[in-house]
C-alpha positions in Angstrom: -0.3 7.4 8.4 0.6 10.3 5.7 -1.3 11.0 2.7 1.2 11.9 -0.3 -1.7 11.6 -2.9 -5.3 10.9 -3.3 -3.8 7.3 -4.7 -1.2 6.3 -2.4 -0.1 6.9 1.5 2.7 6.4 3.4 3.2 4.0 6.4 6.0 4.3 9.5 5.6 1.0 10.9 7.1 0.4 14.2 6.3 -2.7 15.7 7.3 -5.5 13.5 5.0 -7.5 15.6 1.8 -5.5 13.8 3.8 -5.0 10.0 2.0 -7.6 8.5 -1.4 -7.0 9.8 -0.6 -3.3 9.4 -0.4 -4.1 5.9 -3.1 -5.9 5.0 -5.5 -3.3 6.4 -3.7 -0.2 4.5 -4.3 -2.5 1.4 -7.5 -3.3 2.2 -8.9 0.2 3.1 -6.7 2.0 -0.3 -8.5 -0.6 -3.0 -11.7 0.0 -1.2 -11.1 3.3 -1.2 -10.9 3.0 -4.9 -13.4 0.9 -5.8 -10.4 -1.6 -7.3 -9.1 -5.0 -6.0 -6.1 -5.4 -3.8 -4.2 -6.7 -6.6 -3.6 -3.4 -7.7 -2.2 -1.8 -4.3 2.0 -2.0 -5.1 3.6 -2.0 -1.6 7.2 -0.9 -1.8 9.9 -0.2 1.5 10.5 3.3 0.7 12.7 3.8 3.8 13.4 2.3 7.1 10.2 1.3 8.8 8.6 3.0 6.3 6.2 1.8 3.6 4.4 3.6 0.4 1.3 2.0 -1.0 0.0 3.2 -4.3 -2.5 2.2 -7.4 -1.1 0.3 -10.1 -2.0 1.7 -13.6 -4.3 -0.6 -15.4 -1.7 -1.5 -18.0 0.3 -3.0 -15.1 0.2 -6.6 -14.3 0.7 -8.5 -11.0 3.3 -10.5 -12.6 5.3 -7.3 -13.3 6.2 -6.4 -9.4 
């Protein structure tokens, strides 16, 4: 696990039998982190095997992803 910022890390994920628990726990652990809910950790494949989580702003809506 790689910290880029104090608001999002990196993930090189590779079993594919762990990615979604992987996941869920990096989720879990940023918005807590943060004090916020998960609904604003954005998940994005940023490469292969590879996975950046990072805060939403507050204008940006779930239904926006």
């Amino acid at each position: 696990m790689t910290f880029d910022a104090s608001n999002s890390v990196t993930l090189k994920i590779w079993d594919r039998s762990t990615l979604h628990h992987t996941l869920d726990s990096a989720v879990s652990d940023l918005s807590a982190r943060h004090n916020t809910t998960t609904c604003r950790v954005a998940v994005t494949c940023s490469g292969p095997n590879t996975f950046t989580l990072s805060l939403r702003g507050e204008g940006q809506a779930l239904a926006s992803a």
